[in-house]
N, C-alpha and C positions, 0 to 999 in steps of 0.2 A: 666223492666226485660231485662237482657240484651242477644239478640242472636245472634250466629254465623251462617251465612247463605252463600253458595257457589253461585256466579254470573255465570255462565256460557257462557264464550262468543260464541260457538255454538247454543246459543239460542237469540231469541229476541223476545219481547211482541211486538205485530206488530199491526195495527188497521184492524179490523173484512173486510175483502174483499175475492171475489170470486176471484178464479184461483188456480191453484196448488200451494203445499206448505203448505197451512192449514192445520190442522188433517181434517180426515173424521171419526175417529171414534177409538175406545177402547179397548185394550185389557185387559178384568177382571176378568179375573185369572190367577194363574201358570200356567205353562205347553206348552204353544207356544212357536213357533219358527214364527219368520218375515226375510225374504229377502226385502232389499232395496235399489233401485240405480242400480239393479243387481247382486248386492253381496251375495255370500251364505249367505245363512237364519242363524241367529243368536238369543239366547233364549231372551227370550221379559218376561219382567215381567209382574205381576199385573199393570197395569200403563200405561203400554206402550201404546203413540198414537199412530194410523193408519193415512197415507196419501195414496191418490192416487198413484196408483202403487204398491202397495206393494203387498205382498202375505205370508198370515199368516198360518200356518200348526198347529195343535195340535198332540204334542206328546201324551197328555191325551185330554180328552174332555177340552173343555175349552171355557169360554161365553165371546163371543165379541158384545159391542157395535157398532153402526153404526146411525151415523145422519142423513147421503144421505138418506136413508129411512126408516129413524126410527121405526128400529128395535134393539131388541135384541136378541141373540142367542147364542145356544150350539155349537160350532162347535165339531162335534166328533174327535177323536184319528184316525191321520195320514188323514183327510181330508184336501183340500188347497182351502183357498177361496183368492180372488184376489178383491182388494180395487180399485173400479170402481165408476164414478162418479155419477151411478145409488144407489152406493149401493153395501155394503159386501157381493160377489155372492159366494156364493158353491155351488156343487152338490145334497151334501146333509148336513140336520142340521139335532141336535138331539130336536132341540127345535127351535121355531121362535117365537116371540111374538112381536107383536107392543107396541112402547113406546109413549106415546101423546107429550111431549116435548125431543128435544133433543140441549142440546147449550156443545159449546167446545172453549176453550179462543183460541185464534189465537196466537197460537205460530209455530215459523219456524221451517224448519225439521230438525232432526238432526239422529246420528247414533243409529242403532237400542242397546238399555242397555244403552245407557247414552254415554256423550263427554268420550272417553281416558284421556284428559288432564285436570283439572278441571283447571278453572278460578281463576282469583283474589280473596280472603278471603276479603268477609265486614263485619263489624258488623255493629248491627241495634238496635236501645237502642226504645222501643216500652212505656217506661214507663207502666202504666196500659193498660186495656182494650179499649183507646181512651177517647172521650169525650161521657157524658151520656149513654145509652142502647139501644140495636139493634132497639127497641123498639119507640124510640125517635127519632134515625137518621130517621128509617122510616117514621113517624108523618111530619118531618121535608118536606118531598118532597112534589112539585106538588100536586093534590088531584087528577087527572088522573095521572098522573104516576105514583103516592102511587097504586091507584086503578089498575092499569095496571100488576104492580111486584108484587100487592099481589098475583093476579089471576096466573100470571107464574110462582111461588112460589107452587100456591098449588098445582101444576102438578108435582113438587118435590119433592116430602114429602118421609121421609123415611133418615135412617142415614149411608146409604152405602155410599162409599167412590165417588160413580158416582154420585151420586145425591148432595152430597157436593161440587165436582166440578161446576157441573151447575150452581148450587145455587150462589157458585163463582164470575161465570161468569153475571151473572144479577147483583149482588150487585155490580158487578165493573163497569157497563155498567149503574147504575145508580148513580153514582159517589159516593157509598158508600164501599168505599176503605178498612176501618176496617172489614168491616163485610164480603167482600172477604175474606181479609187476612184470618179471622179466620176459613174458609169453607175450604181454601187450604192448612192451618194449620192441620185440621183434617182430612182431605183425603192421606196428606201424611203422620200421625202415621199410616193408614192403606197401603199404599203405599210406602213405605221407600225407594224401590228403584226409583219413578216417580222422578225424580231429576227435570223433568220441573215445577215443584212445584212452587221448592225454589224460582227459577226465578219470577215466580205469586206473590207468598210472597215479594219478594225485590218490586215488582212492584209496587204493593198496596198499599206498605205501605210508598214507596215515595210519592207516590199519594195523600195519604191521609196529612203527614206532609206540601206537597206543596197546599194543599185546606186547612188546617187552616189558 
């Protein structure tokens, strides 16, 4: 099947390392506003990653993730929490709840709502679903690392679009490139506007052509 996917060169899949730059964490719902760089705060979609430094405001209530210390939370209408390396701090939440796993693909930062200028147009011909079922690729690993991602797997359960990313993020990290693809496939039908998606999907899925 053949898709049309935007590369964005404000973005780059980067390898997993500490230091600023990285996301620390999620915006998962409507309604916020992020400031970053300094820049007056601008609306942040469902999607939107948090980095260090930033500062996220809800016009409405609105649930942010956070990996630094894995939580998740309500931020209420018109509170500002600030992305510190501890952890999405505010004042006050309407809700806090700890999450047992938290993973986020290491993409670079870029402008809050997506690039202004989009990138070069590529298309990407996927043919089917890859070779054999998610099922098999996994069989195919290790028997400790089969063993390893199943267990980080099952602390993901569930088909929100955050827990598709995660799940992402493992399958890419165990060089199972299709089966990202198709986790950041479905997170962006629920995220349409997370444009750092697409860039995941280009990624994965050279990946995976270049590992046949």
């Amino acid at each position: 099947m053949m898709r049309i996917l935007l590369l964005l060169s404000w973005m780059a899949v980067v390898p997993a390392a500490p230091g600023s730059g990285l996301p620390a964490g999620l915006v998962l719902g409507e309604g916020a506003e992020v400031s970053r760089n300094g820049l007056p705060a601008a609306p942040a979609a469902a999607g939107e990653l948090l980095y260090a430094g930033d500062v996220v405001t809800g016009r409405k209530a609105v649930r942010v993730l956070s990996c630094m210390d894995r939580m998740m939370g309500t931020l209420p209408a018109g509170v500002a929490a600030t992305v510190e390396a501890r952890g999405v701090m505010a004042e006050r939440w309407e809700t806090r709840t700890p999450v047992k796993s938290c993973y986020l693909p290491a993409v670079t930062k870029g402008p809050v709502g997506g690039p202004k200028h989009l990138g070069a147009m590529m298309v990407r011909s996927l043919g089917e679903t890859g070779t054999g079922t998610r099922a098999e690729r996994m069989a195919g690993l290790p028997e400790a690392e089969r063993g390893a991602l199943e267990r980080e797997l099952a602390a993901l359960a569930g088909e929100t679009p955050e827990m598709m990313v995660m799940r992402g993020v493992l399958y890419q990290r165990a060089r199972l490139f299709l089966d990202a693809r198709e986790e950041y496939e479905a997170a962006l039908k629920a995220w349409p506007r997370a444009v750092w998606l697409k860039t995941l999907m280009i990624a994965a899925e050279d990946a995976a052509q270049r590992a046949r």
